[in-house]
N, C-alpha and C positions, 0 to 999 in steps of 0.2 A: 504493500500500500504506500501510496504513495505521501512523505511527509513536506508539508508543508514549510518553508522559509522562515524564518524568523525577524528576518535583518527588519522588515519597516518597522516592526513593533520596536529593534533595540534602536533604528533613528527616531522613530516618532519619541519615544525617552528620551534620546539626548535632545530633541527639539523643542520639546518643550518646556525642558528644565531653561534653554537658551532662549526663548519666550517669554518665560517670567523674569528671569535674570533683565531681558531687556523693557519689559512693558509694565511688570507686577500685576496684582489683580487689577481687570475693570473695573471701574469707579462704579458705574451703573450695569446692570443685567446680569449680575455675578450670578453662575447656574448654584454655587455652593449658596447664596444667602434666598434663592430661589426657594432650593433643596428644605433651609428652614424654616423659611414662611409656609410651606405647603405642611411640614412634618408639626408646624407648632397649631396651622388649620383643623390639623388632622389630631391632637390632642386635644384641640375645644371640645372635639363632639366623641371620640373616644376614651376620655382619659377614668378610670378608675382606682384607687386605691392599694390594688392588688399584683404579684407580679404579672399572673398570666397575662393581665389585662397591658402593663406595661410589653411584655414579650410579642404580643399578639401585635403592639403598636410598633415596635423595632423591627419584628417582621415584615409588614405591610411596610414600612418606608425604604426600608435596603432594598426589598424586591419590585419596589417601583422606580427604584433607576437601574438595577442590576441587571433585569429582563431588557427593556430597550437595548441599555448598552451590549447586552451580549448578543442581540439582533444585528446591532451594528457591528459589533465586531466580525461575527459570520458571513455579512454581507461583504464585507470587503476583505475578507482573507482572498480572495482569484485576484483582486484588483491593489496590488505592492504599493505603492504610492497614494493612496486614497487610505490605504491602511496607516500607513504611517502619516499620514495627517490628519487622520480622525485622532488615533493616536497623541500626536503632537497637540492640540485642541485640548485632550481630555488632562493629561498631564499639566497642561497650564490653570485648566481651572479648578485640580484639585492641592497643587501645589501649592506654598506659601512662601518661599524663601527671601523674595525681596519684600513685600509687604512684613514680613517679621523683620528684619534686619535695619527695614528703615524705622520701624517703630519702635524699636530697641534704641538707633539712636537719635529719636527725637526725645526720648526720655532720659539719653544721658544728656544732652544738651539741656536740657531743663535742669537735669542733677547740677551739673555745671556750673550754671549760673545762679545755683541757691534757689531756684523760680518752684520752688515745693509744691505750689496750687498746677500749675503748667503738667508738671510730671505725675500730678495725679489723675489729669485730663487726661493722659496719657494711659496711663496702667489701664486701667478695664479695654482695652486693644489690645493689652497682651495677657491678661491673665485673670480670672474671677474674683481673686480675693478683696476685700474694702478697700479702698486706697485712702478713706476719711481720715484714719489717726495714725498712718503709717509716717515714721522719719525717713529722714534722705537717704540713711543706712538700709535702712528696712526697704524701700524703694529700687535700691541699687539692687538688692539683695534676692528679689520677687523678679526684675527685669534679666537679671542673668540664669537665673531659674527657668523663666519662660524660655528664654533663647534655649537652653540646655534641651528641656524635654520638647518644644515645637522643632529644635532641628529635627527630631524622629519624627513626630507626630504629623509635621506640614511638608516634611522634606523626602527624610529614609524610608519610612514604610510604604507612603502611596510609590515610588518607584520601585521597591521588594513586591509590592503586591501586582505593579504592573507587570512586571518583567515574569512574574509566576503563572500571572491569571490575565495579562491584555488590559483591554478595556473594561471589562467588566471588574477586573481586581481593583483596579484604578478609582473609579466609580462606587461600586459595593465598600470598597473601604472607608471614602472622603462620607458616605454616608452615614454608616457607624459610630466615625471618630465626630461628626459633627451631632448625630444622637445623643454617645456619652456627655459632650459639651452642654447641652439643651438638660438631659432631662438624668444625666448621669450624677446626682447629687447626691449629699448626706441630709438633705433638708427633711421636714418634714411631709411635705408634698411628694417630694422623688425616692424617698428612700426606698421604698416596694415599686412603684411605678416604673422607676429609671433603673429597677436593679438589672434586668436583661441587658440596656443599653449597654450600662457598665462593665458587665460582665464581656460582652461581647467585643467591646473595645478590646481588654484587658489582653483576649483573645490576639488578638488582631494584631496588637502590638508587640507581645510578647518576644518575636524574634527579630524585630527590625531596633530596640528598645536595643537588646543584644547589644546588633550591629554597629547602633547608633555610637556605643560605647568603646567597641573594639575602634573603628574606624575614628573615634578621639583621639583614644591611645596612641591609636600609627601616625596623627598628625599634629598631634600636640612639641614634638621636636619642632616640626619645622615653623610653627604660631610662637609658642611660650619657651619654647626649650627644656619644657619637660620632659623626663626620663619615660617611655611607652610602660616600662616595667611598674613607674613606680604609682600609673595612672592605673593600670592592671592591682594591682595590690589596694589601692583604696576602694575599685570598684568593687572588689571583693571584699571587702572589710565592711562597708560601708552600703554599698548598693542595696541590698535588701532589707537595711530598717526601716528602710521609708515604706508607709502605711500601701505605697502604691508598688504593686510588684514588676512597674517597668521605669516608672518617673524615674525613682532613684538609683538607676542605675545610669541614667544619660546624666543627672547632676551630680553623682558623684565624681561622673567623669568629666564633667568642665569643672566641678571643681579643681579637682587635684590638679587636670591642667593647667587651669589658674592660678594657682597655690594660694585661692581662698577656701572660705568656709561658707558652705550653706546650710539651708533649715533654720527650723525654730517657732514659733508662735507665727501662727497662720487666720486670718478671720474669712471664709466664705459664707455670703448670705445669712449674718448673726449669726454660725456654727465658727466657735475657736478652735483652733486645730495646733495640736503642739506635735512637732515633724522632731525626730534625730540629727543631730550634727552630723552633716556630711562634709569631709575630707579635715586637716587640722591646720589648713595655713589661718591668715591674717581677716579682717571684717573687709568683703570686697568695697571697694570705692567707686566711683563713676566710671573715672576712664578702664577699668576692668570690662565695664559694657563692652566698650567698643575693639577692646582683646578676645572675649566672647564670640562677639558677632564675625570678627577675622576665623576664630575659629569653627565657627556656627561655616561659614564660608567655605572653606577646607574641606569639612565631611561631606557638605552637600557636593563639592565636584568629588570627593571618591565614591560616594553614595551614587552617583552618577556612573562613573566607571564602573562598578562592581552592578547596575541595575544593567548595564547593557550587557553584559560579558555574562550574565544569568540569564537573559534572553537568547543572547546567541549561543551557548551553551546548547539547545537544542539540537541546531545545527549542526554541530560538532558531534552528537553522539550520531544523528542520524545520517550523515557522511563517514563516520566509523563503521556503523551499520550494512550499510553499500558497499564499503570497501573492502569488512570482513568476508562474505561472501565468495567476491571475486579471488581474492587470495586464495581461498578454497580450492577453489576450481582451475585454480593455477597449479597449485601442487599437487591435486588428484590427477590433471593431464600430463604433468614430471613423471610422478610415481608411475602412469599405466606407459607411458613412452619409454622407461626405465626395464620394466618387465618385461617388454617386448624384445 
């Protein structure tokens, strides 16, 4: 049977990681803020108390872009260049890397200048917590955090998921990771309702969380001039007291590459949350942001590399495939030429 190319899917990834890089999100028509106007529609008239009823609601939203998309994806597998620009397309609008990066530093820029009210304008763009009685430490502190776990979560996994699963992984995922967002809470409204979301994220993320970390490690020399090893050892150390069994493992790793300290007293939606100290250097300051985001930087072009070479990876075993074969049939026509 005959297999299928792979290559538009690993350009349509690099393309449109080169699309956000050069345009960021659409100001207006964003299919992701689409996505949660229709999923929070779709909560007025469904939402219950209960998880099945939560479950039954993550079900119905994932499967209402995950079917199209994988219509589309089948549609243009005959057609190589259509494939990879559907491709390209979906990668740009589930991706985040310049819209996190700049909003990383327009709140060190506020950090900067002391402009405390500025920088709190700022926080709810990158992360849920109050930003009412936080200080400029705590500030710095929430904004390197977000960069750490959005490189995974906006960056490494939708390309791990596309390079695994096409468009539909691409898709199916950004939906999920924006459910957990919406209704993935400790509050009292979401705690049974959002628990499926949550769970399902956790899912989701679990191996790109990983990656996110390993691929710090490798580039933290050439950002901070940290030791790979010694960013390996705190992720270990470290990585799993955090309440979230992937967060902390992407902020353990910009920690240490930073040679600050994260965690600590957390407030979402009046729920206080006291988080583990992750890694042992110094209380990060402003311009750590914008060493963060250099980093945040980095992963995403290995993340990049490593989502293409997963895709084309196919390729390679199914050209292995054909060529085993033939080898075959080479040395059984030696061997009977030989007997004769």
């Amino acid at each position: 049977m005959r297999t299928r190319s792979r290559w538009p899917l690993a350009a349509g990834l690099a393309a449109g990681v080169a699309l956000d890089a050069l345009f960021g999100d659409p100001r207006r028509g964003h299919p992701v803020a689409a996505f949660g106007r229709a999923a929070a529609a779709l909560e007025a008239r469904d939402y219950a108390d209960t998880r099945r009823r939560g479950a039954a609601h993550a079900a119905a939203c994932v499967l209402a872009v995950a079917v199209p998309a994988a219509l589309l994806h089948r549609r243009t597998r005959s057609r190589p260049p259509w494939q990879a620009a559907a491709a390209a397309l979906a990668v740009w609008a589930v991706t985040g890397a310049r819209s996190l990066h700049c909003e990383a530093e327009r709140a060190r820029l506020s950090l900067h200048r002391n402009d405390l009210a500025s920088a709190r304008d700022v926080l709810p763009s990158l992360c849920g917590r109050d930003p009412a009685q936080l200080s400029a430490a705590e500030m710095t502190r929430a904004v390197i955090e977000s960069v750490a776990e959005n490189t995974s979560d906006a960056v490494v996994a939708p390309l791990l998921w596309g390079a695994v699963a096409g468009i539909p992984g691409l898709v199916a995922y950004r939906a999920v990771n924006t459910l957990d967002a919406m209704v993935g809470h400790r509050s009292a409204r979401y705690l049974r309702f959002g628990w499926a979301s949550a769970r399902l994220d956790d899912a989701a993320n679990w191996i790109p969380a990983r990656v996110t970390a390993a691929l710090t490690a490798a580039c933290a020399p050439m950002v901070t001039r940290a030791s790979p090893v010694t960013v390996l050892r705190v992720i270990r150390r470290d990585g799993g007291r955090h309440p979230s069994p992937n967060a902390g493992r992407c902020e353990a790793a910009f920690a240490a590459a930073l040679g600050v300290r994260l965690g600590g007293t957390n407030v979402y939606g009046g729920v206080t949350e006291t988080r583990p100290v992750l890694g042992a250097g110094r209380v990060p300051e402003p311009d750590d942001i914008r060493r963060a985001v250099v980093l945040s930087r980095a992963v995403s072009v290995a993340a990049t590399a490593v989502a293409v070479l997963v895709a084309l990876s196919t390729d390679w075993r199914a050209y292995r495939r054909r060529k085993k074969p033939t080898s075959q049939r080479t040395s059984a026509a030696m061997a009977t030429h030989h007997s004769t």
